[in-house]
N, C-alpha and C positions, 0 to 999 in steps of 0.2 A: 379670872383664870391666869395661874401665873405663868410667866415663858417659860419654854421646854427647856429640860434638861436635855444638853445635847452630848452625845456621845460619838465620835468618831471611831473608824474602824479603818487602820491601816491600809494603803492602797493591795496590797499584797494579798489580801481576804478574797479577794475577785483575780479571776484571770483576764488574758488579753480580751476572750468574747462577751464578759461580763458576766459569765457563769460562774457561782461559788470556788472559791480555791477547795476546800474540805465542806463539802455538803451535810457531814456529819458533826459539825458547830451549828446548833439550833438558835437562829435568831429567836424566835418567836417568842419568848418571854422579854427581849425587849422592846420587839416592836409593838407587842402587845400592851405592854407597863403603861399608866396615864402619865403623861405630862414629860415624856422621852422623844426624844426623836434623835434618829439614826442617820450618818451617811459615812460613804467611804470615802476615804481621799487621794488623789494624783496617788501612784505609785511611784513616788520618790524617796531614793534612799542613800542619803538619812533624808529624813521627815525634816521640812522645812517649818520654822517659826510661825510663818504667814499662813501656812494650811490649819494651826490649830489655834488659831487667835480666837476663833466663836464657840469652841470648845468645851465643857467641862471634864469631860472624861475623854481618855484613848485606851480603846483595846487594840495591842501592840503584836503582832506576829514577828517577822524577821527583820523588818525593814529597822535602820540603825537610830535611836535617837539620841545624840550629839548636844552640847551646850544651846550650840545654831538651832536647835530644834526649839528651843524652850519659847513660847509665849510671850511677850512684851503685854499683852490684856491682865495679865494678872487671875484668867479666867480659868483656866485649869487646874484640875484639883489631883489629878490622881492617872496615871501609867501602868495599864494592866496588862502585863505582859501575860502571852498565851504560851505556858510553859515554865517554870523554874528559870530555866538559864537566863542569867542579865546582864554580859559581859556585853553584850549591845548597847548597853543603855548607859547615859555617865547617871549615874545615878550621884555625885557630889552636885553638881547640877541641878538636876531637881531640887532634892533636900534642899539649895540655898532658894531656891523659889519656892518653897512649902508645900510642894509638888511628891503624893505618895506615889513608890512603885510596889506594885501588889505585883505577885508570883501566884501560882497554882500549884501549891504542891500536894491538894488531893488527888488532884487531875491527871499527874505521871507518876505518883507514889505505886502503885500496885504494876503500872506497865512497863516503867523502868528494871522493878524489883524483877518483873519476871522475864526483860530480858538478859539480864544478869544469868539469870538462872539456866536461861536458853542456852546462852554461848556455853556456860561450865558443862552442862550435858552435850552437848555436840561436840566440846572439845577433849571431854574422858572418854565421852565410846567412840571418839573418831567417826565423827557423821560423815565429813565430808570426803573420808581417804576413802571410807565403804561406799560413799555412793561413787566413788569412781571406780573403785572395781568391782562394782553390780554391774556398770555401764559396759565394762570391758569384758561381759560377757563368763565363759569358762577359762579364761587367761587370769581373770578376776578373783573368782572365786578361787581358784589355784590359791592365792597368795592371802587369803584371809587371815590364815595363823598367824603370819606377820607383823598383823596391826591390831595388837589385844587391846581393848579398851584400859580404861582405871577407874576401879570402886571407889566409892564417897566413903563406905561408910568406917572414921575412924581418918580419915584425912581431914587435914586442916584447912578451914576456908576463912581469910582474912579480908578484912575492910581499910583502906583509909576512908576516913569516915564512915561515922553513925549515925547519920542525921535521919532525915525523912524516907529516903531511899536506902540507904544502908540496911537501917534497924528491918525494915520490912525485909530485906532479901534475908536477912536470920532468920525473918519469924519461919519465910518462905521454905528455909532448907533446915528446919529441923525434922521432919520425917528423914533426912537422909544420914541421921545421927553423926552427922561432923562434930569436929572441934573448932569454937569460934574462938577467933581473936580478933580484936581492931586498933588501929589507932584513931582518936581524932580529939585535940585538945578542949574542944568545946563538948565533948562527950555527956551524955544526962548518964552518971553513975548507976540510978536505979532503975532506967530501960536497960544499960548492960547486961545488971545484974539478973531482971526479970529475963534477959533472950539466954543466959547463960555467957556471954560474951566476956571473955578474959580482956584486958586493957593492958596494949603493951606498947614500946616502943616503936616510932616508924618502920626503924631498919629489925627490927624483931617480923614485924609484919613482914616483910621483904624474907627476912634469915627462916622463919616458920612454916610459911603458910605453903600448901600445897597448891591452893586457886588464891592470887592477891586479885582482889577487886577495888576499883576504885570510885569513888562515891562522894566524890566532895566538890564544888564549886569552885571556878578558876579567879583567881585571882593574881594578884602582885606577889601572895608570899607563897601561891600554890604551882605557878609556872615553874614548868621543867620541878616540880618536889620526887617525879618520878627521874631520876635520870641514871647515868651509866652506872655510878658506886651502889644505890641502891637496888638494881637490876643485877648487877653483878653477885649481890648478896644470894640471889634467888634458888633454889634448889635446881641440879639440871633435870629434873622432872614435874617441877612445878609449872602451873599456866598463871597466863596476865590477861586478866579483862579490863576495858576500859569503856564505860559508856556514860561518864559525864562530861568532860572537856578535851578537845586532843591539846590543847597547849597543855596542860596537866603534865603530858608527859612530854621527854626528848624524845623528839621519833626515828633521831638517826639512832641514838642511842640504841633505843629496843629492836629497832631495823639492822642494827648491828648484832643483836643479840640473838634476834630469831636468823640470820644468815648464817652465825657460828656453832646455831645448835646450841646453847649454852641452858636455852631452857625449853622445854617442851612444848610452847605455843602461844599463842596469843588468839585472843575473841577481841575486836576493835568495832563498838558503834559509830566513834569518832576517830579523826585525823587532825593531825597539829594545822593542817592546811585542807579544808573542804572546798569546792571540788580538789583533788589530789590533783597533783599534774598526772599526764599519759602514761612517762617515764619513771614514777614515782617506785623505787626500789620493792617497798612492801608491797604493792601489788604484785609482784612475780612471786614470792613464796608463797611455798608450799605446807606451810605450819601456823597460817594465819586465819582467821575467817574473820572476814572485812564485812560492815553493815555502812549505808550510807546516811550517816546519824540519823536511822528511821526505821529500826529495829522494834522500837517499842510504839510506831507510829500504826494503832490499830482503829476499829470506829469509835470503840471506848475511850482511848483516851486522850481523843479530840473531843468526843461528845463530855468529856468529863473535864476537860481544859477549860471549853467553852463554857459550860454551867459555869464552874467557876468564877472568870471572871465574868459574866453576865450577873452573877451573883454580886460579886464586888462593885461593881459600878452603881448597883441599884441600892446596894448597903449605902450607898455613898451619896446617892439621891436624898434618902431618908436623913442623913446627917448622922447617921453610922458608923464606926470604924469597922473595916473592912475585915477579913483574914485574909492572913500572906504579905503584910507589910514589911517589907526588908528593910528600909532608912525610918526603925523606929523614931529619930531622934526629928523627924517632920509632926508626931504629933504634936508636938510642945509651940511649933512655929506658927507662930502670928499669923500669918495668911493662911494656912490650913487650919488653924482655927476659925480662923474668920468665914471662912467660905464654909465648914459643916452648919455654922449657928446658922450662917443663911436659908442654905438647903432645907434644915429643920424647920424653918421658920415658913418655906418655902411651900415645903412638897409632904413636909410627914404627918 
């Protein structure tokens, strides 16, 4: 019998009482798997070196993992983070330890896509100005004419980016016959083409679009890409959603913009700063509707985060390459190769 493949699960998976964090991530295909075994670790954050030394795999929730994190056994093969986003992670890091970081982008593709879609509809019929003057009684309905919504169909709905989430919220809002446009350099021309998607310039996105959405990973070259000149471009009737990164955008900037009236709203899953402070300007207006990055957080698409990597991890058992690999350039390296031939040699 060969030793278990062990898989760690970030201390954050469990709460203080030792009850699941999200009860709807199903362990049970891995504890079930032969020749697996499971355990969580300290909830320390970042993840310490020494918690993952007996390690072969981690399935990663929030908790930060840092250079300091990485392993000195040599025994870790692979970082599954629970969700897309992986500005937690040094992912140059890994890569120089041959260490893959797998994503899920089955897992929030359809729940992101359609919280995109949520905010755009609450922010054209004005959800939230109506329910407040439902609340207000006959003083309420008085003032209804006031606050007409705005038709999709024949307005412009723009993306930065068309990736995984992007492309899906076109597919999502073609019954609502818009016009699509996006930016995103890495664009696949023939998903554009099949959603009907026109390809245009950043600041065209910003100059055009009636809903800009944003839909791209943060990074070095994506920090603040939304900021004052580009916002400034925006129609004073257009809306801004945001639910992939808040550094993405400047937040005084758009806090500036939604104060001045300049444009007609904002949908925010994120903030440049989570938790926000008390005092945090954009919490007082009145033109914004604020989610606390967990908009899209339903039983689905935890339970489909979790397959996922549950999925990856065991691909990885077998000496598989996984889906959802971000630092392609780990499969070429000598110690990730080394360590699948094993696994195969091992377990498959």
């Amino acid at each position: 019998m060969p030793a278990p493949f062990r898989v760690a699960l970030s201390g954050d998976f469990k709460k203080a009482d030792g009850s699941p964090t999200y009860p709807d991530f199903d362990l049970g295909p891995l504890t079930s798997a032969p020749n697996v075994e499971m355990a969580f670790l300290e909830p320390k954050n970042p993840l310490r070196a020494e918690q993952l030394e007996d390690f072969d795999a981690l399935i990663l929730l929030a908790h930060r993992f840092t250079q300091d994190s990485v392993p000195k056994s040599g025994r870790l093969a692979a970082v599954a983070r629970f969700g897309v986003g992986y500005d937690t992670v040094d992912v140059p890091a890994l890569s120089k330890a041959g260490i893959a970081l797998v994503i899920t982008p089955d897992g929030v593709r359809r729940p992101v896509a359609v919280s995109i879609i949520t905010l755009m509809l609450a922010l054209t019929g004005k959800l939230m100005i109506k329910d407040k003057l439902t609340r207000e009684a006959a003083a309420g309905f008085a003032k209804r004419s006031d606050h007409m919504g705005v038709g999709l169909v024949g307005r412009t709905l723009g993306s930065v980016g068309i990736g995984n989430i992007g492309a899906e919220m076109f597919r999502m809002a073609k019954p609502f016959d818009m016009k699509f446009i996006a930016h995103d350099p890495f664009a696949d021309r023939q998903v554009a083409a099949e959603l009907g998607i026109e390809l245009v310039s950043l600041e065209d996105v910003f100059r055009k679009a009636d809903i800009v959405s944003v839909s791209c990973p943060l990074t070095s070259e994506t920090h603040h890409l939304v900021n004052a000149e580009r916002l400034g471009l925006m129609k004073p009737t257009a809306y801004f959603i945001n639910t992939a990164r808040g550094p993405i955008v400047d937040q005084k900037a758009l806090t500036k913009v939604l104060q001045d009236r300049k444009i007609a709203g904002a949908g925010l899953d994120v903030l440049e700063q989570e938790p926000p402070d008390a005092d945090d300007p954009i919490l007082k207006l009145d033109n914004v509707i604020l989610a606390p990055h967990a908009l899209c957080w339903t039983d689905q698409c935890f339970a489909g985060n979790g397959a996922a990597d549950v999925k990856a991890v065991l691909d990885i058992q077998k000496g598989l390459e996984p889906r959802g690999i971000v630092n392609r350039d780990v499969l070429k390296h000598p110690d990730w190769q080394r360590r699948l031939a094993d696994f195969r040699k091992r377990y498959a």
